[in-house]
C-alpha positions in Angstrom: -114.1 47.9 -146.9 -112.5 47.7 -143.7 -111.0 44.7 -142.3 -110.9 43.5 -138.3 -106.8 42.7 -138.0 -106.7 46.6 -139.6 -108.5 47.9 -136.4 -105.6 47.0 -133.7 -103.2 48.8 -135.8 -104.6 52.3 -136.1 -104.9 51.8 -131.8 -101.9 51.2 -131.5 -100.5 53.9 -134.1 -102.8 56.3 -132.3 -101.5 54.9 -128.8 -97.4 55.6 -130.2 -98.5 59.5 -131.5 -100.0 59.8 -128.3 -97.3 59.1 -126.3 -94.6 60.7 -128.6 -92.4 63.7 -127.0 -93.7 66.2 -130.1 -97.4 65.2 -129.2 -97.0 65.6 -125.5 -95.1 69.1 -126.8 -97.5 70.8 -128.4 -100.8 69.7 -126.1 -98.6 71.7 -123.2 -98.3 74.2 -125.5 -101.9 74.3 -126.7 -102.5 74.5 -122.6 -100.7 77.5 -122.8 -102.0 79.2 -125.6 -105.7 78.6 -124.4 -104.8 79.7 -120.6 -103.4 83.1 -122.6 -106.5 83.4 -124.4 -108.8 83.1 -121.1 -106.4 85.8 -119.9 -106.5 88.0 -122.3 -110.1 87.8 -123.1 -110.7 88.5 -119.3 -108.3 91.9 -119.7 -110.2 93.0 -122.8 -113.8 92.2 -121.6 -114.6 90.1 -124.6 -113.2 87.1 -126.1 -110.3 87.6 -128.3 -110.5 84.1 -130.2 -108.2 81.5 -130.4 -106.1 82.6 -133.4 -105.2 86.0 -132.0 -104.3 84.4 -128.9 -102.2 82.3 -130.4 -100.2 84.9 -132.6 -99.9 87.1 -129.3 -98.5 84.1 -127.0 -96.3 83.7 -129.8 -95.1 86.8 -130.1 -94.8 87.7 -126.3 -94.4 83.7 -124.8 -93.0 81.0 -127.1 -89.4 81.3 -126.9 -89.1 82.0 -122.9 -91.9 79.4 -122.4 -89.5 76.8 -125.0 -86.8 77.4 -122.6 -88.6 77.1 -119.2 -89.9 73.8 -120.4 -86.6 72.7 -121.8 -84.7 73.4 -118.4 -87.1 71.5 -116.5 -87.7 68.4 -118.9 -83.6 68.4 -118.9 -83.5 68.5 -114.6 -86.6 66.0 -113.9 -85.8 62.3 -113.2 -86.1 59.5 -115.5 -89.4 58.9 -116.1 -91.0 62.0 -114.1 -93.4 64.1 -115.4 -91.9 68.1 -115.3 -93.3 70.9 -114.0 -95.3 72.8 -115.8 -94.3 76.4 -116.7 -95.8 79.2 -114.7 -95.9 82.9 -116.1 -95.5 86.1 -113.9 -97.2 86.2 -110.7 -98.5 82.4 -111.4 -97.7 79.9 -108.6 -96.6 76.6 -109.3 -97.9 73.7 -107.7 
Protein backbone atom coordinates (compact mmCIF):
# COMPACT_ATOMS: atom_id res chain seq x y z
CA UNK A 1 0.00 0.00 0.00
CA UNK A 2 0.98 3.36 -0.85
CA UNK A 3 0.85 6.21 1.37
CA UNK A 4 -0.11 10.21 0.32
CA UNK A 5 3.15 12.03 2.24
CA UNK A 6 5.17 9.13 -0.06
CA UNK A 7 3.80 10.84 -3.31
CA UNK A 8 5.67 14.47 -2.88
CA UNK A 9 8.84 12.66 -2.45
CA UNK A 10 9.23 10.57 -5.55
CA UNK A 11 8.22 14.37 -7.41
CA UNK A 12 10.55 15.79 -6.10
CA UNK A 13 13.29 12.96 -6.46
CA UNK A 14 12.18 12.80 -9.99
CA UNK A 15 12.28 16.73 -10.25
CA UNK A 16 16.38 16.52 -8.70
CA UNK A 17 17.29 13.58 -11.56
CA UNK A 18 15.80 15.75 -13.92
CA UNK A 19 17.61 18.59 -13.32
CA UNK A 20 21.01 16.80 -12.56
CA UNK A 21 24.12 17.64 -15.03
CA UNK A 22 24.43 13.66 -15.91
CA UNK A 23 20.60 13.61 -16.88
CA UNK A 24 20.69 16.79 -18.84
CA UNK A 25 24.20 14.86 -20.37
CA UNK A 26 22.93 12.02 -21.69
CA UNK A 27 19.29 13.46 -23.16
CA UNK A 28 21.80 15.83 -25.37
CA UNK A 29 23.48 12.89 -26.18
CA UNK A 30 20.44 10.71 -26.87
CA UNK A 31 19.52 13.98 -29.23
CA UNK A 32 22.55 13.20 -30.96
CA UNK A 33 22.48 9.68 -31.33
CA UNK A 34 18.83 9.83 -32.77
CA UNK A 35 19.71 12.89 -35.20
CA UNK A 36 22.64 10.35 -36.42
CA UNK A 37 20.30 7.61 -36.85
CA UNK A 38 17.68 9.89 -39.09
CA UNK A 39 20.92 10.63 -40.99
CA UNK A 40 22.13 7.66 -41.62
CA UNK A 41 18.83 5.92 -42.27
CA UNK A 42 18.25 8.68 -44.93
CA UNK A 43 21.96 7.74 -46.63
CA UNK A 44 21.17 4.02 -46.61
CA UNK A 45 17.40 4.26 -47.77
CA UNK A 46 16.13 2.27 -44.94
CA UNK A 47 16.19 2.62 -41.33
CA UNK A 48 19.21 1.45 -39.60
CA UNK A 49 17.66 1.16 -35.93
CA UNK A 50 18.54 2.67 -32.94
CA UNK A 51 21.24 0.32 -31.58
CA UNK A 52 23.47 0.49 -34.69
CA UNK A 53 23.11 4.08 -34.68
CA UNK A 54 24.22 4.30 -31.50
CA UNK A 55 27.45 1.98 -31.77
CA UNK A 56 28.25 4.06 -35.11
CA UNK A 57 27.91 7.67 -33.42
CA UNK A 58 30.02 6.08 -30.91
CA UNK A 59 32.56 4.99 -32.84
CA UNK A 60 32.72 8.02 -35.31
CA UNK A 61 31.10 10.95 -32.75
CA UNK A 62 31.39 10.54 -28.96
CA UNK A 63 34.69 11.70 -28.06
CA UNK A 64 34.86 15.00 -30.48
CA UNK A 65 31.10 15.51 -29.68
CA UNK A 66 32.34 15.12 -25.50
CA UNK A 67 34.74 17.84 -26.17
CA UNK A 68 32.68 20.27 -28.25
CA UNK A 69 30.11 20.12 -25.47
CA UNK A 70 32.76 20.41 -22.75
CA UNK A 71 34.28 23.66 -24.35
CA UNK A 72 31.16 25.29 -24.56
CA UNK A 73 29.45 24.32 -21.18
CA UNK A 74 33.03 25.61 -19.76
CA UNK A 75 32.73 29.26 -21.88
CA UNK A 76 28.78 29.91 -21.40
CA UNK A 77 27.77 32.23 -18.47
CA UNK A 78 26.46 31.19 -15.20
CA UNK A 79 23.31 29.94 -15.55
CA UNK A 80 23.16 29.95 -19.56
CA UNK A 81 22.07 27.20 -21.46
CA UNK A 82 25.24 26.18 -24.09
CA UNK A 83 25.03 25.78 -27.48
CA UNK A 84 24.35 22.80 -28.84
CA UNK A 85 26.99 20.90 -30.87
CA UNK A 86 26.65 21.03 -34.59
CA UNK A 87 28.45 18.32 -36.97
CA UNK A 88 29.99 19.13 -40.43
CA UNK A 89 28.20 21.26 -42.64
CA UNK A 90 25.34 21.75 -39.74
CA UNK A 91 24.60 25.45 -38.91
CA UNK A 92 24.19 26.52 -35.47
CA UNK A 93 21.51 28.62 -34.41
Amino acid sequence: MTSPNKEPVVASSREFVKQSSLYQEFLAEREEILKHKWLESERLGYDIGFERALLDWIRKHREGWRAARRQSLSQAPAGASAIPFTGPGEKQP
